[in-house]
C-alpha positions, 0 to 999 in steps of 0.5 A, a space after each residue: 138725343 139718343 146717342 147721348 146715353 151712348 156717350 155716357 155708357 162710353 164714358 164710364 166704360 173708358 173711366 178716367 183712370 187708365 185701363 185694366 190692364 195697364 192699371 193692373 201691371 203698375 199695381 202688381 210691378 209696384 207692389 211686388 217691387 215694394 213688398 214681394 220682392 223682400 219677403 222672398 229675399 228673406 225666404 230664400 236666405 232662410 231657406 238656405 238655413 235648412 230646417 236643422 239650422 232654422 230649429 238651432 237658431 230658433 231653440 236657443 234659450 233667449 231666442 224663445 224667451 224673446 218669442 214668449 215675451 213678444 206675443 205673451 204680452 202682445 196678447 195681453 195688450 190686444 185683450 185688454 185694447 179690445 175691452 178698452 176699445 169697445 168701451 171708447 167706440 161706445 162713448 164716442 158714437 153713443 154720447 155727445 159731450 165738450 170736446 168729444 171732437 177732441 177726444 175723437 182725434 187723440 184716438 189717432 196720435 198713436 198713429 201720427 206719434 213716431 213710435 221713438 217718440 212715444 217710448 221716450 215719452 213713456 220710459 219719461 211719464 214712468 220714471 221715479 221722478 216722472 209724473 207717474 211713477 213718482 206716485 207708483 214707485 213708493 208703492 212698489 209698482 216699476 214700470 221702466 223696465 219690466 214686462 208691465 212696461 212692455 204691456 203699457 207701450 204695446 197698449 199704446 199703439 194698439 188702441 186705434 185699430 180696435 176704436 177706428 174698425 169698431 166705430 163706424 160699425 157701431 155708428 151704423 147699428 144706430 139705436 133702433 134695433 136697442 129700442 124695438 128689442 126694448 119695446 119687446 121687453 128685452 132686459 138690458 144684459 140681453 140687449 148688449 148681449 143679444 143684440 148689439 154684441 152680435 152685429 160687432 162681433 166681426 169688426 171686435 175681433 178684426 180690430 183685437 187681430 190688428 191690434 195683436 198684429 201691430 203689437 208683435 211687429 213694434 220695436 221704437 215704443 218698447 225699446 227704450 221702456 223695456 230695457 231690452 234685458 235677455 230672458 226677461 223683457 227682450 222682444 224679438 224685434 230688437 233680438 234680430 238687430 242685436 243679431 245684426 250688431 253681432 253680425 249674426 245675419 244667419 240668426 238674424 234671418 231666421 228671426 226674421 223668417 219667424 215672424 214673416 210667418 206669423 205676420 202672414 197668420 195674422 193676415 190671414 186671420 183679418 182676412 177671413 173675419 172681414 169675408 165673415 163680416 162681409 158673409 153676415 152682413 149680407 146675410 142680414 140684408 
């Protein structure tokens, strides 16, 4: 009888899956094969640009429009999916209702939706004889082909990073903390503001950092919206295939690098507000 937990120990020791080691180089060959490998490509080409031929491929006049507009209105985007998001995460967690199973799927379309897809269907909702924009045209609000256009797309696929990092944190909070603040005579402001708000704050802004991350990186839901017109609603993504048609592989690469680097900020700011969510949390405990 003793020896069996012995064997158990051993057992979870061993684990099913292979060890460490092994376990560990597969991880590490794959990944660097799938992930490391390119990004280093990539740098090593630019670096071959040096700084002078990086700044006179960066400092072009469409290049930086394309680079305002890109994270301008990617910016907007993850601002406003941040209030929307929060408001959604609320409702869902907070309120049962006829078809919130529904509801609560239709959170993930973007996701599963190719991204072509959703800027046909878009450029289509918003077209003069669209669903939409046959009731906002006569008003003089355009949509296809404009930097509002642009806002709506990135909107679109933003939306779920902020609802799925917010939700199940706010499902966790559960309401009795709300009720032992109201118990203390606690207003409501002072409760959102005081209580609940506090204990999102990290997943808010991981899920506004993912949102933002997602929007300067997105090409198929903004390229058939936006129109790609130079110096007013060209993003950067199709500036560098553009660079690419024109067989331009070194403005190409110095694009790519650019926002290599800025994908890299954005990691690294998600990174450090999970370690601060993951810090306050267990200072909580």
């Amino acid at each position: 009888m003793s020896d069996i937990p012995i064997f158990h120990r051993w057992r979870a020791q061993i684990g099913v899956l292979p060890g460490f080691g092994l376990g560990m180089g597969i991880t590490i060959a794959w990944l660097g094969l799938l992930v490391l490998l390119p990004l280093v490509a990539l740098f090593i080409h630019a670096s071959g640009l040096g700084w002078e031929g990086l700044w006179d491929k960066l400092s072009k006049p469409r290049v930086i429009s394309a680079f305002q507009v890109t994270f301008g209105i990617s910016l907007a985007a993850a601002l406003i999916n941040l209030v929307m998001g929060l408001l959604a995460a609320w409702v869902l967690v907070r309120y049962q209702f006829p078809g919130k199973r529904l509801l609560d799927a239709l959170v993930d379309l973007p996701f599963a939706l190719p991204t072509a897809v959703a800027g046909i269907s878009l450029c289509a909702l918003f077209a003069p004889n669209g669903w939409l924009g046959s009731w906002l045209i006569p008003l003089g609000i355009d949509v296809n082909y404009t930097q509002l256009g642009i806002g709506v797309a990135l909107t679109f696929v933003g939306l779920p990073f902020v609802i799925r990092t917010v939700q199940p944190v706010l499902e966790e909070l559960g309401k009795e903390t709300e009720e032992a603040a109201a118990c203390l005579g606690a207003s409501r402001s002072q409760i959102v503001f005081r209580v609940i708000l506090p204990e999102l704050l990290p997943a808010i802004l991981t899920g506004f950092a993912l949102a933002f991350a997602r929007a300067i990186g997105e090409y198929g839901s903004v390229v058939f919206i936006s129109g790609s017109i130079p110096k007013k609603t060209e993003i950067v993504p199709h500036l560098i295939i553009i660079r690419l048609e024109e067989y331009d592989y070194q403005g190409a690469t110095a694009l790519g690098a650019a926002m290599l680097v800025a994908s890299f900020a954005m990691l690294l700011v998600v990174n450090l507000l999970q370690r601060w969510a993951e810090k306050r949390a267990g200072s909580a405990v």
